[in-house]
Structures are given as structure tokens and as C-alpha cells.
N, C-alpha and C positions, 0 to 999 in steps of 0.2 A: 504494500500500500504506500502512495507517494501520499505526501504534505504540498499544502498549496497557498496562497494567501490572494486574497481578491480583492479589488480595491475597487470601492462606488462613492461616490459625492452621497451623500450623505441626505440631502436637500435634492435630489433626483431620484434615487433608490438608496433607501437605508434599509439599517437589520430589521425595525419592524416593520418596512413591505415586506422583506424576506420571508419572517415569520408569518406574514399575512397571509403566504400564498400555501401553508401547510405542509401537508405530508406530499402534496403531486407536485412543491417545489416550480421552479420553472429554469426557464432559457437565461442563461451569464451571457447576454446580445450585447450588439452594438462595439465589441470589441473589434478594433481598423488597426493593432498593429502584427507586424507580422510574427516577433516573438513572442508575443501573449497567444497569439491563435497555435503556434506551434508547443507552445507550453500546453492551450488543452487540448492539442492533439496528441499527446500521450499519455491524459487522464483515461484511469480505468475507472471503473462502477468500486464504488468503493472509498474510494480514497476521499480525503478531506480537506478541508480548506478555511485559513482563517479569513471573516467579513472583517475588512479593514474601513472607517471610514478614514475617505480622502478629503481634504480643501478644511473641511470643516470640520473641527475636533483632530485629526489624525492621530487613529485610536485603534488598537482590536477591537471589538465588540463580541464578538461572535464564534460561534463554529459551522461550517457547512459541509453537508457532505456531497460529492458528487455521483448522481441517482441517473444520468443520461452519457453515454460516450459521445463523445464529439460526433458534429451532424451540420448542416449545414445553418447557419443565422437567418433565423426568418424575418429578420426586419430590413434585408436586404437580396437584391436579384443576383448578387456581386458573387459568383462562385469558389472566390479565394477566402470567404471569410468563415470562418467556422463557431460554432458553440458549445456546449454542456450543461446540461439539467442539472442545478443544485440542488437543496432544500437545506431550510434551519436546521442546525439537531440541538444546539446550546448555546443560551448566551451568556460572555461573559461575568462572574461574579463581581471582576473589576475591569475595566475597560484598561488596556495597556498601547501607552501613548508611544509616540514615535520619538519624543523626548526619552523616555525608560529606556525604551530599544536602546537608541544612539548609544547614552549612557552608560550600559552593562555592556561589562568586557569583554564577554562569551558571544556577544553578537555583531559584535564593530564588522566582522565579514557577511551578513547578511544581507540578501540582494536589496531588501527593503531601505538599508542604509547607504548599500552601495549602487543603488539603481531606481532611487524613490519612485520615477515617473513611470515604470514600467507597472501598468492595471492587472497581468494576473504572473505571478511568480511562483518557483518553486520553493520551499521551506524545509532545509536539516532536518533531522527527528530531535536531532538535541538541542535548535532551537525551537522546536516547538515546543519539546519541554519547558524549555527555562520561560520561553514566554506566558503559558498556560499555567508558572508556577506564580508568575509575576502577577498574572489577573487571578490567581483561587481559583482555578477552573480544571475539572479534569480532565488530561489528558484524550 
């Protein structure tokens, strides 16, 4: 199982649309770069992903899991763009900022630090740990 982190404004889609849309989850659209669509093209069914918000707060919030393999983006005709069916599973106890990240020295190489602008990345298992210890959240 891979680790993942998703990044959404916040004030466009946050964690409680996320959670809004239940257990059928939906479509991670609208993603136009080309390393983020090849990062969820080798999400399997299974694997998880932290809900990041971005602009506003930049924060974990969340957990998600991914419930769809890559497929094509329905909000577009554009056949190079692809997607993934998420859903909530948990939110955060404590939301974990991009200030903490930065901060802790176990994570100074993490893409989030060293690549902020990139909307969907892949995540270490160790630091997904340290960050999920950081918010009080299980693993």
C-alpha cells in the first residue's frame, strides 16, 4: 500500500465536502499537471492519502482512502488527464500545519516541503507516521 497527500483550497473543496460525499467518495478532478496525474496513475485501490488544505490554513486535516484506480477526468474531453475515486475515512484529531512539517527534522526531505506546489504527492510510511503522531490520529 503506497501513502499519498492531496492538496485542495480549502474554500473550493475542503474535508467537509469530502466527508459530505460519504462512503461512494468521488472523483480527485481537475488535476492539469503532469506529475500529479502520473503520481495517481500508480494508485492502487487501497492505498491512502492525506487531505491537505492548501492557500488557506495549510494544514492536514484528514485521511483518505483511494476507492477508484485511475480513469479518465470527467470534467474534461482532454484524454491526457486522468483521476481517482477517494473517500473520507478520518479526520484529523489535530490538524498538522505546514509550519510543524517544515519544522521537524525527520521531515525537512518531504516532497510537501521540498515541492509545496505540487496538488497530489507521494508520502514515506515514516513520515506518515511522525505526521499522524503530530495530529493524534491513527495511523
Amino acid at each position: 500500500m503506497a501513502l499519498w497527500l492531496f492538496k485542495s483550497e480549502p474554500d473550493v473543496f475542503g474535508w467537509p465536502d469530502q466527508v459530505a460525499l460519504g462512503d461512494t467518495g468521488g472523483e480527485w478532478h481537475g488535476i492539469r499537471n503532469y506529475q500529479a496525474r502520473n503520481n495517481m496513475r500508480l494508485m492502487q485501490l487501497g492505498d491512502r492519502g492525506f487531505f491537505y488544505h492548501s492557500s488557506i490554513g495549510k494544514e492536514i486535516v484528514g485521511i483518505v482512502e483511494v476507492i477508484g484506480p485511475s480513469h479518465p477526468d470527467s470534467t474534461t474531453d482532454d484524454p491526457r488527464w486522468d483521476c481517482v475515486n477517494v473517500r473520507a475515512q478520518r479526520p484529523f484529531a489535530h490538524a498538522v500545519t505546514l509550519d510543524k512539517i517544515r519544522n521537524h527534522p525527520a521531515l525537512t526531505e518531504m516532497v510537501l516541503v521540498k515541492n509545496s506546489r505540487l496538488s497530489v504527492q507521494p508520502v514515506r510510511p515514516e513520515e506518515w507516521d511522525i505526521i499522524c503522531a503530530l495530529g493524534q490520529t491513527e495511523p
